[in-house]
N, C-alpha and C positions, 0 to 999 in steps of 0.2 A: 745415221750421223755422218754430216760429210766432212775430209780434213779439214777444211775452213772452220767447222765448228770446234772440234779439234781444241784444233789451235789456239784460237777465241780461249777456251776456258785455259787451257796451260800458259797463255800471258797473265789472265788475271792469278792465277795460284802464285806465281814465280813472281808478280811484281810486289802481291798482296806479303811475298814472304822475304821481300826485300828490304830487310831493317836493316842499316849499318852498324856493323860489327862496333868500330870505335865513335859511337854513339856517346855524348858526355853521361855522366855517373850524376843518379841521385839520390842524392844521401839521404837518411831520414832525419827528420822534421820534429821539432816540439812545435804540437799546435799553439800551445798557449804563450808562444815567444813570439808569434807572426807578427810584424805591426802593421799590414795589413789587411782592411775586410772591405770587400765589395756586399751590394746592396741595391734596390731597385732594379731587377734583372729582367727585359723585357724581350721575349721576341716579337717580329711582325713579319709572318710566310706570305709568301704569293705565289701560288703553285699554277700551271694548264696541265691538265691530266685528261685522258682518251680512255673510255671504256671501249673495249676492244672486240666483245663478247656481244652475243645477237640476243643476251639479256639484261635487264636492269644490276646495277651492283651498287652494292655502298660502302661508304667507307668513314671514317670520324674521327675526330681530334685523339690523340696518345696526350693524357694529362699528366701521364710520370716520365722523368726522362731516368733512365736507368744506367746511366752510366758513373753515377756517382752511386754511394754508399752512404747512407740512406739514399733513394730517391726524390729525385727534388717532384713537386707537387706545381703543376702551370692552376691559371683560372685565364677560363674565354674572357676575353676584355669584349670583344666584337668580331664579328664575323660578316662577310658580304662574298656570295648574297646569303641571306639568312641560314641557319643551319636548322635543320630539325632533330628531336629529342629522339635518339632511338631507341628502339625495343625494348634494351636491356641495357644495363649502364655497368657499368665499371668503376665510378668516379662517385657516388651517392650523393659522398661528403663536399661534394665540390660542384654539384648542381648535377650528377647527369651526364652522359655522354651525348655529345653532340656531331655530326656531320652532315654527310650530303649524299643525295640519289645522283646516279648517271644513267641515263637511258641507252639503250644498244647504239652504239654509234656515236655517241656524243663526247662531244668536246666541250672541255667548261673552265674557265677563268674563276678561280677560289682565293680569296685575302682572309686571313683572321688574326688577331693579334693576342698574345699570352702574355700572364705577368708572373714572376714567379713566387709562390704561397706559400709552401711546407720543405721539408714535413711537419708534421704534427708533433711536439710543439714548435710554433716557426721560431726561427734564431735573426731575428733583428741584421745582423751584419754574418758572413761568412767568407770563405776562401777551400778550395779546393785544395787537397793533399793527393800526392801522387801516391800511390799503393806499389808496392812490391820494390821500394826503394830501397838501398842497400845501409845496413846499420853501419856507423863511422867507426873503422878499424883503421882509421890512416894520422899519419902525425909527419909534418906541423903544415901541411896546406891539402885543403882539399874544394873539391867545386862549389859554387853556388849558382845553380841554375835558375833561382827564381820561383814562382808561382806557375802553376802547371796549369794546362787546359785538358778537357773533355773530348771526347771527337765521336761522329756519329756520321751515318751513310744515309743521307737524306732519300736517298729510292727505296730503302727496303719496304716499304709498299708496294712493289714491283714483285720483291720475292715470296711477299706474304699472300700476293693476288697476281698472279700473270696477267692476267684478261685486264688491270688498268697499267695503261701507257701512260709515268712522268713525262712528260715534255719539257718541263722547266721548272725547278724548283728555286727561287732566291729567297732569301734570309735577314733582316736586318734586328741586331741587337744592340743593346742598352744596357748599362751597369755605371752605378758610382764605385768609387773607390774612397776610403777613406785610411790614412795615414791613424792607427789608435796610439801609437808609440808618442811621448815625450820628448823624442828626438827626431832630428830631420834622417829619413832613409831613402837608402837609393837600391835597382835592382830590376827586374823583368818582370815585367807582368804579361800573361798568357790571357788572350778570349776565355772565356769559362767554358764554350761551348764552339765547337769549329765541326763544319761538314768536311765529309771525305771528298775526296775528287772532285775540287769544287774551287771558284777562284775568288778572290778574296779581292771587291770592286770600291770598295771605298771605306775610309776609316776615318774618323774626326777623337781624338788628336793624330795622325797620322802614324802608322805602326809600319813597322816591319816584318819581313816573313821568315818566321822561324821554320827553316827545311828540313832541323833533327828532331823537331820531337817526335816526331811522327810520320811515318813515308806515306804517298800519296794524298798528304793536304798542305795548307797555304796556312797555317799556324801565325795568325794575328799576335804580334807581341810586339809591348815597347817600353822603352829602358825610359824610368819615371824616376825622380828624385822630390819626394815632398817633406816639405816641416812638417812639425810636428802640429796634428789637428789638420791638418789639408785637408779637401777634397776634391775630386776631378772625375767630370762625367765622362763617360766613354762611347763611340758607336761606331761599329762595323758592319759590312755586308758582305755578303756570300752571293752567287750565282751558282748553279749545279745545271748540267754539266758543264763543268771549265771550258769548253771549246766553246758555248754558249756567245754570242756578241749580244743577245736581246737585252734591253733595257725598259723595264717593266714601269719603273717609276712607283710613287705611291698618292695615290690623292686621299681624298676626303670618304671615310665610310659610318654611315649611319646605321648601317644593321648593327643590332645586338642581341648579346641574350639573357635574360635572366639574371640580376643580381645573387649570386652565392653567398654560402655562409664562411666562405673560408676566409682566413686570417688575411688580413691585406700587408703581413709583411713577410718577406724574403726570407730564405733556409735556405742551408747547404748544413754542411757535412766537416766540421772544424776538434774531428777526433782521430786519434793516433789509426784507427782502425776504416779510417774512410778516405775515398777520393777515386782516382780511377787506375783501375789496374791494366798497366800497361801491356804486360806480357799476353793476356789473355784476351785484349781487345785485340791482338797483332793477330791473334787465333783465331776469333771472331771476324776478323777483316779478312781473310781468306775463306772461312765458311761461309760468309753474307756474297760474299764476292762471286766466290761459283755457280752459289744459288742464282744470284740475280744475272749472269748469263745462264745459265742452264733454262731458267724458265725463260727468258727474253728469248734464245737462240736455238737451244738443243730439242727442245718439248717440241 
């Protein structure tokens, strides 16, 4: 191991443990006072990925995303080019695991689209609760940060399989929001779902970038003011990695697969006991982080 590689990994530790001290404070939450829920949560990925290895590898859709409490549950909408059924599945209740061969050598252009299903049983409308927030011991003013987001490191298939090379990961999602309250509110609303290290290329209604929730990502947020019964749809993108200039675009895809049995409506996680815990992702974002140099640089 030579210094350069070194060094390589004691940036990523020191950046990954770079949270600011005077971070704002969040309080805890009664879920059942939120008056808003988001709903129709869609992703659409478009990955180039390099098998690196002088043999065939595979690799397939992750249909739970894990960083909430329960796990939220996707279903393939479409995929191009086609995915095939593999081996052995992990998803049963959701048609099956799906992905794709790479041959020694190969490079390949992958689009698939997600909607989000569960869990089991699905919840019509939901909203994200931040975990490990501080119970209110303070009097007569304290913060309101708003509605929290998720974060995830769109490479860790990199750490889970060295031998395939991400070369571009982008992102585009979708969510309604709807106002349940009797009354007009105002306040932050966070992406549900945000990549690490990653840059945040376009937003319809146009958002802003929240720099504290979280160090090293581009945290999609925007300051909403709706009456009471509103609704307002949302769409963001992502590019991975942030130095990225490529502009992938998205057209027209007609592969698919398999109609499922799972519920065609939206779940999250809207109990005192759910949402994503902060402190432990901060953990997680240095352990993922090393890995994913170690195997890129050190092996």
């Amino acid at each position: 191991m030579n210094i350069n590689k070194i060094c390589m990994v004691l940036i990523v530790l020191f950046v990954s443990m770079g949270v600011s001290y005077g971070a704002e404070a969040w309080i805890t939450e009664n879920p059942n006072a939120t008056s808003v829920r988001m709903s129709e949560l869609t992703a659409t990925i478009h990955i180039h990925i390099k098998n690196n290895n002088n043999q065939v590898q595979y690799f397939k859709i992750s249909q739970e995303y894990f960083k909430t409490t329960p796990a939220m549950e996707w279903q393939i909408v479409w995929t191009s080019p086609a995915a095939v059924k593999m081996v052995k599945s992990s998803y049963p209740e959701l048609g099956g695991d799906y992905g794709w061969k790479l041959k020694p050598g190969e490079t390949k252009t992958i689009c698939f689209k997600l909607k989000n299903t569960g869990p089991t049983p699905p919840l019509p409308e939901w909203y994200i609760i931040r975990n490990n927030s501080q119970e209110n011991q303070y009097w007569p003013l304290v913060p309101e940060p708003g509605i929290t987001a998720t974060w995830f490191f769109p490479n860790e298939l990199e750490m889970l399989n060295p031998q395939l090379d991400l070369q571009l990961w982008q992102g585009t999602f979708n969510f309604k929001l709807r106002n349940v309250d009797s009354k007009t509110v105002s306040g932050i609303v966070r992406a549900p779902i945000v990549p690490m290290n990653s840059k945040l290329t376009y937003s319809k209604p146009k958002a802003f970038i929240d720099d504290d929730s979280m160090v090293n990502a581009q945290t999609a947020a925007w300051d909403v003011t709706m009456a009471a019964g509103a609704q307002r749809y949302f769409t963001y993108q992502y590019i991975w990695p942030s130095s990225s200039s490529h502009d992938t675009g998205y057209g027209k895809y007609s592969s698919s697969l398999p109609t499922t049995s799972a519920a065609s409506t939206t779940s999250s996680v809207p109990t005192k006991a759910t949402g994503v815990p902060y402190a432990l992702f901060v953990i997680a974002a240095i352990v993922t982080g090393a890995g994913v140099v170690y195997a890129k640089f050190v092996r």
